[in-house]
mmCIF file of the C-alpha atoms, coordinates in Angstrom:
data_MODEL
# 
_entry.id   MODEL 
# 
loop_
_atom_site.group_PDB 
_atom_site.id 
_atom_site.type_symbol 
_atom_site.label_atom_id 
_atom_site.label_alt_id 
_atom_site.label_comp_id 
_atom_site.label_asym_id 
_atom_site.label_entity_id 
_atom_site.label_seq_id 
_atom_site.pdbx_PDB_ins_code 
_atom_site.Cartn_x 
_atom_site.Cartn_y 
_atom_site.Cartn_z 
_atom_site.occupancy 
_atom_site.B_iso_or_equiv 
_atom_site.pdbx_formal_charge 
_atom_site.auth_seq_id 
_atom_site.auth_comp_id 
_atom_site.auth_asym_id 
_atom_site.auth_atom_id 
_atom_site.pdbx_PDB_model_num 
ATOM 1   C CA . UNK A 1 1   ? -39.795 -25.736 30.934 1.00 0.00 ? 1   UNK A CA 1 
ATOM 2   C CA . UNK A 1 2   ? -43.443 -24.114 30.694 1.00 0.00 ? 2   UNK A CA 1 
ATOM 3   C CA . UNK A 1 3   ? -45.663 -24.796 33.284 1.00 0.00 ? 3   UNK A CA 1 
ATOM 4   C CA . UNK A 1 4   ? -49.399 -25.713 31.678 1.00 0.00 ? 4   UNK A CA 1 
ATOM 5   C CA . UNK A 1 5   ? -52.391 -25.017 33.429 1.00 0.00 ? 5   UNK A CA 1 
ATOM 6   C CA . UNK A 1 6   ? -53.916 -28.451 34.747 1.00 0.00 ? 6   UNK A CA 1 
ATOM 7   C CA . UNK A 1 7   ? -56.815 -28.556 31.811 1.00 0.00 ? 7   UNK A CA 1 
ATOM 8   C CA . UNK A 1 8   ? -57.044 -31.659 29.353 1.00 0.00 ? 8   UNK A CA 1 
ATOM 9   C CA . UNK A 1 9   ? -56.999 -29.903 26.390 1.00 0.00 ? 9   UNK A CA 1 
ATOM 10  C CA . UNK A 1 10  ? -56.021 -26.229 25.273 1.00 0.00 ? 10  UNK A CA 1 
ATOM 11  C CA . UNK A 1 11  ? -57.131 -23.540 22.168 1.00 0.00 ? 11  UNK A CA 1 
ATOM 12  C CA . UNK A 1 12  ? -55.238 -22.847 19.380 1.00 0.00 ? 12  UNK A CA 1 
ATOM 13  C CA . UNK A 1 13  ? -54.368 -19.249 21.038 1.00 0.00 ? 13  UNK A CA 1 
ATOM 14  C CA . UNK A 1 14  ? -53.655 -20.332 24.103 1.00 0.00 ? 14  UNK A CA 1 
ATOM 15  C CA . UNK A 1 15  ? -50.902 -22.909 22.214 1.00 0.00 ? 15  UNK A CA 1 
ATOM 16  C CA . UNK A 1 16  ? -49.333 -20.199 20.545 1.00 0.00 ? 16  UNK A CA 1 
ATOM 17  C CA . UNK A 1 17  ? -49.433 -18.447 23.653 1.00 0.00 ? 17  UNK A CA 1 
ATOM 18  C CA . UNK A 1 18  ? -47.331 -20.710 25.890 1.00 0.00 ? 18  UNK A CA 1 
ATOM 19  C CA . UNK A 1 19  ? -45.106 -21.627 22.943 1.00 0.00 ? 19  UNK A CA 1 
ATOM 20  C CA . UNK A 1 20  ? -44.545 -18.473 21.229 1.00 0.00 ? 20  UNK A CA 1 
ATOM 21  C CA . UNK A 1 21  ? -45.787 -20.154 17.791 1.00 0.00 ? 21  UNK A CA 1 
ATOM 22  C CA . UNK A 1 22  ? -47.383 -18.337 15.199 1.00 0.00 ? 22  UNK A CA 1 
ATOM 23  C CA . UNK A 1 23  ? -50.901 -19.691 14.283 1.00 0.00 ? 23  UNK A CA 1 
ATOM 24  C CA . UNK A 1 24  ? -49.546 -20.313 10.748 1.00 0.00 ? 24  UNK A CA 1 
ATOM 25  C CA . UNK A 1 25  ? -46.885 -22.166 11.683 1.00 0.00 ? 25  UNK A CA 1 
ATOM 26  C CA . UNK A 1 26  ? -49.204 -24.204 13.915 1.00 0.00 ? 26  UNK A CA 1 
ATOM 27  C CA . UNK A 1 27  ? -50.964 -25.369 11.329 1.00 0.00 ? 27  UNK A CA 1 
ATOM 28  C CA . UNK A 1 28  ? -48.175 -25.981 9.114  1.00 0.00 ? 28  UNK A CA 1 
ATOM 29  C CA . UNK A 1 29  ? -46.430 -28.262 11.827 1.00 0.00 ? 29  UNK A CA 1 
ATOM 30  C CA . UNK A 1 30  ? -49.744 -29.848 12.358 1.00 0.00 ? 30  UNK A CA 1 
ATOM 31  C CA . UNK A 1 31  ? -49.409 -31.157 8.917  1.00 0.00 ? 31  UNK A CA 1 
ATOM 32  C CA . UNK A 1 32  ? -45.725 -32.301 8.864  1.00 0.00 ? 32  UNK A CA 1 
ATOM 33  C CA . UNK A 1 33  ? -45.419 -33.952 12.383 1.00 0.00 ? 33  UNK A CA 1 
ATOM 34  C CA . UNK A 1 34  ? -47.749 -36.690 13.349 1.00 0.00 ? 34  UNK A CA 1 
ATOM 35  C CA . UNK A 1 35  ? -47.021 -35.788 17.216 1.00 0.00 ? 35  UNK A CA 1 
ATOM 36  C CA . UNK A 1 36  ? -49.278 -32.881 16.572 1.00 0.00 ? 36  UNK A CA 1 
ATOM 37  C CA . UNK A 1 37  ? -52.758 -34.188 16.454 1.00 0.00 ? 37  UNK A CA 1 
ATOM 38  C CA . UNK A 1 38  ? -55.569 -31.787 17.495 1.00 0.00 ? 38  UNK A CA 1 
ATOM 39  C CA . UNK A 1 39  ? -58.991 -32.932 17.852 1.00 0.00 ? 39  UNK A CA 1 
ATOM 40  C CA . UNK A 1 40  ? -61.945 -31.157 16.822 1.00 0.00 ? 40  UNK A CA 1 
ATOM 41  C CA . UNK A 1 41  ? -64.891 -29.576 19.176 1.00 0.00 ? 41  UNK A CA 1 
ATOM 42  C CA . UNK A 1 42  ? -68.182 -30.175 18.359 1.00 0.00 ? 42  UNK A CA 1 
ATOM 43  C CA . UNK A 1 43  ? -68.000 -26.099 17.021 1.00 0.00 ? 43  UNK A CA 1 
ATOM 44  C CA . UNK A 1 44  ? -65.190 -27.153 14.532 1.00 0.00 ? 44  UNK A CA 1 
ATOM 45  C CA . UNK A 1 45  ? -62.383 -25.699 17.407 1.00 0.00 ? 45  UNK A CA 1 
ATOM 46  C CA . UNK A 1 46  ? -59.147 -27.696 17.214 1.00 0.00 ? 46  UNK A CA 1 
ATOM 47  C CA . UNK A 1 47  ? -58.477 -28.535 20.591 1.00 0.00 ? 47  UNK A CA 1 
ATOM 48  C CA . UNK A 1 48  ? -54.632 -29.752 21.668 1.00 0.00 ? 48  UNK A CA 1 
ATOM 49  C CA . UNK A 1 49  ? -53.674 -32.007 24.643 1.00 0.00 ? 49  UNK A CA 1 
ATOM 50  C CA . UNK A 1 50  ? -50.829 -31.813 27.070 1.00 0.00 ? 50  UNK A CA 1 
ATOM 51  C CA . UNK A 1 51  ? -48.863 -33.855 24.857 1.00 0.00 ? 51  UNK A CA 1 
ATOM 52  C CA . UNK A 1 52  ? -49.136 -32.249 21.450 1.00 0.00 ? 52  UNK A CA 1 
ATOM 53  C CA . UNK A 1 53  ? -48.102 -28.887 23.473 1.00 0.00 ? 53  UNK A CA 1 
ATOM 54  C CA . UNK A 1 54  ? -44.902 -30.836 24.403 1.00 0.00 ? 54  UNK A CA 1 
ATOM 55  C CA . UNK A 1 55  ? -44.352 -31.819 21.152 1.00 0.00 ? 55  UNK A CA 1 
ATOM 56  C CA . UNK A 1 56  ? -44.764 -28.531 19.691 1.00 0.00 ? 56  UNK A CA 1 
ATOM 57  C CA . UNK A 1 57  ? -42.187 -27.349 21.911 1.00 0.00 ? 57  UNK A CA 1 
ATOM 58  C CA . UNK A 1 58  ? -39.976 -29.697 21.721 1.00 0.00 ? 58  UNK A CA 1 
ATOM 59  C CA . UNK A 1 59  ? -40.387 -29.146 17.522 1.00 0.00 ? 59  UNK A CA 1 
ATOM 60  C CA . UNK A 1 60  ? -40.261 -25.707 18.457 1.00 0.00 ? 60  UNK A CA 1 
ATOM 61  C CA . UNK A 1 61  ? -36.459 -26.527 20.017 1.00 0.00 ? 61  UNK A CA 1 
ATOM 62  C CA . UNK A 1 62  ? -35.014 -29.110 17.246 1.00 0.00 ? 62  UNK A CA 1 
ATOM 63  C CA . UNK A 1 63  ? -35.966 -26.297 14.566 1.00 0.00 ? 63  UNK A CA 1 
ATOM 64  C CA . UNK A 1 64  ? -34.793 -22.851 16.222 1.00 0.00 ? 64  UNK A CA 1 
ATOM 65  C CA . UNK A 1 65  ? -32.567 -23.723 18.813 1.00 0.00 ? 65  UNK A CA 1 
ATOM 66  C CA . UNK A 1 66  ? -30.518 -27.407 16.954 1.00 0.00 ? 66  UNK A CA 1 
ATOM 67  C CA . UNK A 1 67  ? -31.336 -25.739 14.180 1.00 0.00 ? 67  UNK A CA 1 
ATOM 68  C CA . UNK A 1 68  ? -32.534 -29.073 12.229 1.00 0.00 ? 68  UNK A CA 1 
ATOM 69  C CA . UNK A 1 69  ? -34.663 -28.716 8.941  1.00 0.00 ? 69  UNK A CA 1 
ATOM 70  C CA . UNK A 1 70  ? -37.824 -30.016 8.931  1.00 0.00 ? 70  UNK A CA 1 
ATOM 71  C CA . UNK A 1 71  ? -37.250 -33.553 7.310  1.00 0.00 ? 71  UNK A CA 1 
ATOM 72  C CA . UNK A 1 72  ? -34.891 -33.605 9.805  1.00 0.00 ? 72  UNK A CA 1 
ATOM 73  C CA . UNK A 1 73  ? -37.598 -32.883 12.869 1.00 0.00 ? 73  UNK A CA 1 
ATOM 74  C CA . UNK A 1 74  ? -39.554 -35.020 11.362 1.00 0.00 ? 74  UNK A CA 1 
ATOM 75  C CA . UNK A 1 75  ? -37.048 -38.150 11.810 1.00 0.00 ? 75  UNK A CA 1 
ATOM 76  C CA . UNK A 1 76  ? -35.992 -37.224 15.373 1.00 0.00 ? 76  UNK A CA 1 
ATOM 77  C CA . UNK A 1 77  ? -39.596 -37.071 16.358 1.00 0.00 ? 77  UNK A CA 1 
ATOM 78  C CA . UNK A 1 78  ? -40.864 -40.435 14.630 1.00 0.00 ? 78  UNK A CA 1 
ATOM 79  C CA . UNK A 1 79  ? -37.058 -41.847 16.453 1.00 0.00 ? 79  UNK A CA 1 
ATOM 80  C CA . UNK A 1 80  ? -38.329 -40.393 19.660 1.00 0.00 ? 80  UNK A CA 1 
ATOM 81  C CA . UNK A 1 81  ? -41.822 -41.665 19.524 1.00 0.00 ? 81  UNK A CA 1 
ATOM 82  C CA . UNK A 1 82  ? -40.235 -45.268 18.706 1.00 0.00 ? 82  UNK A CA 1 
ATOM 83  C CA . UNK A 1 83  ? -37.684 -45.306 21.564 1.00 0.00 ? 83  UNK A CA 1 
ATOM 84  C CA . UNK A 1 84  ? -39.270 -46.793 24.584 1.00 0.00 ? 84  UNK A CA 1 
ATOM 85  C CA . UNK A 1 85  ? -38.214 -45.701 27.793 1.00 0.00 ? 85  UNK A CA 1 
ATOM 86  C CA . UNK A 1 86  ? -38.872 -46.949 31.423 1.00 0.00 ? 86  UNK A CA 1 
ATOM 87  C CA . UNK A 1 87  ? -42.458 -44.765 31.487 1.00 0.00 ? 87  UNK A CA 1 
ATOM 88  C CA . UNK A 1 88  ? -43.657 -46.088 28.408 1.00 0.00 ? 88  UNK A CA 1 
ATOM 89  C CA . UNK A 1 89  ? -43.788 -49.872 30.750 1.00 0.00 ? 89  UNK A CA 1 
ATOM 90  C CA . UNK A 1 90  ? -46.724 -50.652 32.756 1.00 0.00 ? 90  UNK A CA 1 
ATOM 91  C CA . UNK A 1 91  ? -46.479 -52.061 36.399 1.00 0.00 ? 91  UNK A CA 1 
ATOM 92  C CA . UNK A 1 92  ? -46.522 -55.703 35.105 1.00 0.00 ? 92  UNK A CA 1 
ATOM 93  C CA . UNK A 1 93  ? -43.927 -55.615 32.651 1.00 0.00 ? 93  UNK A CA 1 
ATOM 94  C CA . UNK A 1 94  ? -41.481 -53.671 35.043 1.00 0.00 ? 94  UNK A CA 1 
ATOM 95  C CA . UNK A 1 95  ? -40.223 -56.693 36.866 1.00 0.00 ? 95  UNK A CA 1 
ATOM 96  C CA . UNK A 1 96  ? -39.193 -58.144 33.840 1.00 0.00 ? 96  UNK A CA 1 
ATOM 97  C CA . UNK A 1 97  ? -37.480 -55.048 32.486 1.00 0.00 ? 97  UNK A CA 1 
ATOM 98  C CA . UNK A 1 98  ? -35.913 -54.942 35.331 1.00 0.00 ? 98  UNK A CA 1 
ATOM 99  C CA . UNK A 1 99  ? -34.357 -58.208 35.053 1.00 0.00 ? 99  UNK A CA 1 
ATOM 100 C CA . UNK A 1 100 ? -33.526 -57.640 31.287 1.00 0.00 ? 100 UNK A CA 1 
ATOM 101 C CA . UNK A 1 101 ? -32.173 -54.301 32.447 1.00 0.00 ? 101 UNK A CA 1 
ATOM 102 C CA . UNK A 1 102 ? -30.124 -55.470 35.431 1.00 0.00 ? 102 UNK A CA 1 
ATOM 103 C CA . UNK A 1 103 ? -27.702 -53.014 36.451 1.00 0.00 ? 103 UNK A CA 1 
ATOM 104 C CA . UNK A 1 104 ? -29.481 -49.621 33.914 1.00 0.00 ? 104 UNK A CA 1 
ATOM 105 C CA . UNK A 1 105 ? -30.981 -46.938 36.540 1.00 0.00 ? 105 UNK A CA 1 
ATOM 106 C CA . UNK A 1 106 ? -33.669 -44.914 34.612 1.00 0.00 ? 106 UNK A CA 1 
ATOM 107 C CA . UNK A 1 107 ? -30.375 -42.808 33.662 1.00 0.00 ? 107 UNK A CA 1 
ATOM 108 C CA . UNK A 1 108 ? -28.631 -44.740 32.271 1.00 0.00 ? 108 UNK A CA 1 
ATOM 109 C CA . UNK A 1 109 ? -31.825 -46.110 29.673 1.00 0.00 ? 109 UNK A CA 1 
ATOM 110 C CA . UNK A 1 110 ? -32.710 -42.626 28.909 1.00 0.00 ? 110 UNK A CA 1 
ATOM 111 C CA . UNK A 1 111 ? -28.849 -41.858 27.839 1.00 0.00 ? 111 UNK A CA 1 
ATOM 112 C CA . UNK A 1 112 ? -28.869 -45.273 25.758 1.00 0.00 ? 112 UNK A CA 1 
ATOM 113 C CA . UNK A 1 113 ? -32.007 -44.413 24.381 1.00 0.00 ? 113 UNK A CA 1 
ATOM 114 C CA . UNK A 1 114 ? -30.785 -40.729 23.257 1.00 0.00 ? 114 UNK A CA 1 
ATOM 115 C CA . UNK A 1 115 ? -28.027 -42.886 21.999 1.00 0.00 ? 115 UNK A CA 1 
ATOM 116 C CA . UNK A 1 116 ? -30.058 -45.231 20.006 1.00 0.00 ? 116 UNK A CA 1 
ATOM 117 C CA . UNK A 1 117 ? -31.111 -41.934 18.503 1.00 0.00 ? 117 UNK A CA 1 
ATOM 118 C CA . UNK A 1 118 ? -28.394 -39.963 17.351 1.00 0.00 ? 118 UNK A CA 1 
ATOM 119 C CA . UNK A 1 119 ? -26.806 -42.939 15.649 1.00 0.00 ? 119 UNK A CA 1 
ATOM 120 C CA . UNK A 1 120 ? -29.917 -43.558 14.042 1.00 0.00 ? 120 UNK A CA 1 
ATOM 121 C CA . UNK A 1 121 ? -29.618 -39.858 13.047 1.00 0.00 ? 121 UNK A CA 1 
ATOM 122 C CA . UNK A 1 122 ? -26.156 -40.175 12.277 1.00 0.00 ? 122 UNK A CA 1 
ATOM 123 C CA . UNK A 1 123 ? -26.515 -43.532 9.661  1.00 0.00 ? 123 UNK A CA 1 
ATOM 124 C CA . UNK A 1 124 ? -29.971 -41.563 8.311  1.00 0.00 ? 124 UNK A CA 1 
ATOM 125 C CA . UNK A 1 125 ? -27.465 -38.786 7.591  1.00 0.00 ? 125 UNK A CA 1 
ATOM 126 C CA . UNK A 1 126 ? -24.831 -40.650 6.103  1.00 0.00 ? 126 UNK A CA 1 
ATOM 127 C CA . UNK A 1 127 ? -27.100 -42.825 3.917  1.00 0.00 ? 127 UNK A CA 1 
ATOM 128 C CA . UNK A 1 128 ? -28.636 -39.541 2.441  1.00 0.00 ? 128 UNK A CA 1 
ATOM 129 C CA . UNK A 1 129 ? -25.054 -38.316 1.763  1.00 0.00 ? 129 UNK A CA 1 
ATOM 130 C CA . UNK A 1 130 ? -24.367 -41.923 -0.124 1.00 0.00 ? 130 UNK A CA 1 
ATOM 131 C CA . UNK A 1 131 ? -27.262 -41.196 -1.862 1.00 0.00 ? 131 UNK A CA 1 
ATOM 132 C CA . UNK A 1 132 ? -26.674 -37.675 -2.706 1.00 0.00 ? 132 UNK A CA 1 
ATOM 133 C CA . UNK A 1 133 ? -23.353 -38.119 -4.194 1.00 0.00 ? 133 UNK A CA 1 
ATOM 134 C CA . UNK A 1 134 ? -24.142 -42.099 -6.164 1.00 0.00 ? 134 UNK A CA 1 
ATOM 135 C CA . UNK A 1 135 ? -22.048 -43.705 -3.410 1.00 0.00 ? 135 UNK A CA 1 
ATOM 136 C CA . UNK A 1 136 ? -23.759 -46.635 -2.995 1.00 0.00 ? 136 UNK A CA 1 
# 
């Protein structure tokens, strides 16, 4: 994992820098992934938070390293960004959760959560197949 200097947002070079991304394909992924959504400085600079430089590594690491086509980075990410897990509650919903929950450590909902999204994956996959071949 890359460790990001504690600033609230970051320059286009200085993405590319600590994600070894080509400026090109910055702005390419910036218009197929939603999770990539720079704002834009007074002076017209796209600036990126802490969490699009996540998601442009974690892109990054469903395209190179899972080796997943784009369509297919595009569905994991919109899964991911659906999935809730126990950070996404606030302090007052956690005691409920927790009774909903009873008996799931923060382990155990992050591996039902990944999951949730590989068979989501998997029946996205197998629907485009039906598709493909007129099984339907």
């Amino acid at each position: 994992m890359i460790q990001l200097p504690n600033k609230s947002h970051f320059k286009a070079d200085e993405v590319c820098g600590f994600t070894g991304v080509k400026p090109y394909v910055l702005r390419f992924w910036e218009t197929e992934f939603d999770s990539i959504s720079p704002v834009v400085s007074s002076s017209g600079q796209k600036l990126y938070e802490q969490s699009d430089v996540e998601a442009i590594l974690e892109i990054k690491r469903l395209l190179f390293d899972d080796k997943m086509t784009v369509e297919q980075a595009r569905h994991e990410m919109s899964l991911r960004k659906e999935t809730p897990s126990v950070s996404d509650f606030t302090e007052n919903e956690m005691p409920s959760a927790r009774t909903e929950l009873q008996g799931f450590g923060a382990n155990d909902l992050k591996k039902l959560g990944d999951a949730k999204i590989l068979l989501q994956e998997l029946v996205g996959l197998t629907q485009n197949i039906q598709q493909r071949h007129n099984w339907l």
